[in-house]
C-alpha positions as CSV (number, residue, x, y, z in Angstrom):
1,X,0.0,0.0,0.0
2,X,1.5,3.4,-0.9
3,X,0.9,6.4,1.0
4,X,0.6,10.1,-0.9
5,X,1.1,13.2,0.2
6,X,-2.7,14.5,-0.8
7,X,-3.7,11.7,1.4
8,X,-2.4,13.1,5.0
9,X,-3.8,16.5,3.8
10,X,-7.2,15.0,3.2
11,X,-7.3,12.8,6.3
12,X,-6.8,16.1,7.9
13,X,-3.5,15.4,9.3
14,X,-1.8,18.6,7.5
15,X,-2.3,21.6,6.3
16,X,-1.1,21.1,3.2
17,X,1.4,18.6,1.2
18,X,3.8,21.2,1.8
19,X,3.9,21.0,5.4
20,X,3.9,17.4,5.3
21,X,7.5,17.0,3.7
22,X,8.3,19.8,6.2
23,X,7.5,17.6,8.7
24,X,9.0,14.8,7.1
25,X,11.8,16.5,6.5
26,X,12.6,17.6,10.4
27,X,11.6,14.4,11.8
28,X,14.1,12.7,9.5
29,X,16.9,15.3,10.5
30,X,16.4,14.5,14.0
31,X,16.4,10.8,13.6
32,X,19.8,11.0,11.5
33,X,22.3,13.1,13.3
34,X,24.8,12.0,10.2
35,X,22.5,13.7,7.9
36,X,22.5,17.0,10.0
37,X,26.3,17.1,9.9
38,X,26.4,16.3,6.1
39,X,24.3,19.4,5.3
40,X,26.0,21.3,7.7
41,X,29.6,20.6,5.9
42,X,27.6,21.3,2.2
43,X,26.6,24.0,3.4
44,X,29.6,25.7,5.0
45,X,31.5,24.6,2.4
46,X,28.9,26.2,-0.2
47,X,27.5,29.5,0.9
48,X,30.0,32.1,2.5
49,X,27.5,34.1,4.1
50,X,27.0,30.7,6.4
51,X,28.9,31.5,9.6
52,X,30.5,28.7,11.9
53,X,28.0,29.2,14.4
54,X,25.2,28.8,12.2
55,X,26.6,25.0,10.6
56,X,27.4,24.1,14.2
57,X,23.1,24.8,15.0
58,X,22.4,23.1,11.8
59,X,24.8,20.1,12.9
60,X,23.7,20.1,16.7
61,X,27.1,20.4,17.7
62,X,28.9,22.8,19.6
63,X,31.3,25.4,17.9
64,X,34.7,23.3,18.7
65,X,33.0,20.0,17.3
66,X,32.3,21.4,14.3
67,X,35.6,23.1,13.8
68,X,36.8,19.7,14.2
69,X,34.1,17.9,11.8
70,X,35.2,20.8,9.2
71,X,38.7,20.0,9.4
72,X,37.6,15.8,9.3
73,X,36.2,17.2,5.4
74,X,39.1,19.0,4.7
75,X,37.1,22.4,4.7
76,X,38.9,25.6,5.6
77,X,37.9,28.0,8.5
78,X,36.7,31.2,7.9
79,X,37.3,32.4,11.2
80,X,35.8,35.8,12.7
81,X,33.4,37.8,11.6
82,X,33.9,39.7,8.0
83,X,31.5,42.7,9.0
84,X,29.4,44.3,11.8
85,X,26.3,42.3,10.8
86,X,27.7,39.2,10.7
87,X,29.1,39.5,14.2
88,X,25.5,39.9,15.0
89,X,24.1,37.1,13.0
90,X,26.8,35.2,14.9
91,X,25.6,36.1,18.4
92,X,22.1,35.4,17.2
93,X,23.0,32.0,16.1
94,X,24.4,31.1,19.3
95,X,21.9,32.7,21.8
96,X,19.3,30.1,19.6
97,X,21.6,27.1,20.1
């Protein structure tokens, strides 16, 4: 038996498809801690506005761990903060963590 995604929203489990993969999506994050650090290091390693603090939240490690999970991939630091914002977005990042 296959289960779609028009179904759950029918049955009145969800709002709509979208926030069924959403769903989907976090519970299957926070079931595979692997996964979490792999999208962490893609995205570090792909978007310079991504701070350390940020892929450490996104990993659910501290700071130091992923330091040491970006030097594991081979991915340089970009250490400190390249502008007043981003010293703030930094902050922000960790008072949520």
């Amino acid at each position: 038996m296959e289960i779609q995604l028009r179904d759950l929203v029918e049955a009145g489990l969800f709002e709509s498809e979208e926030e069924a993969i959403k769903e989907a999506l976090r519970l299957l994050l926070q079931d595979r801690p692997e996964l979490r650090i792999a999208l962490a290091v893609y995205r570090y390693r792909t978007d310079p506005e991504l701070t350390l603090a940020r892929a450490a939240a996104i990993a659910g490690v501290n700071m130091e761990r992923m330091k040491e999970i970006l030097a594991h991939h081979g991915v340089t630091l970009r250490l400190g903060p390249a502008d007043p914002q981003e010293a703030q977005s930094e902050i922000r990042a960790l008072e949520n963590f």
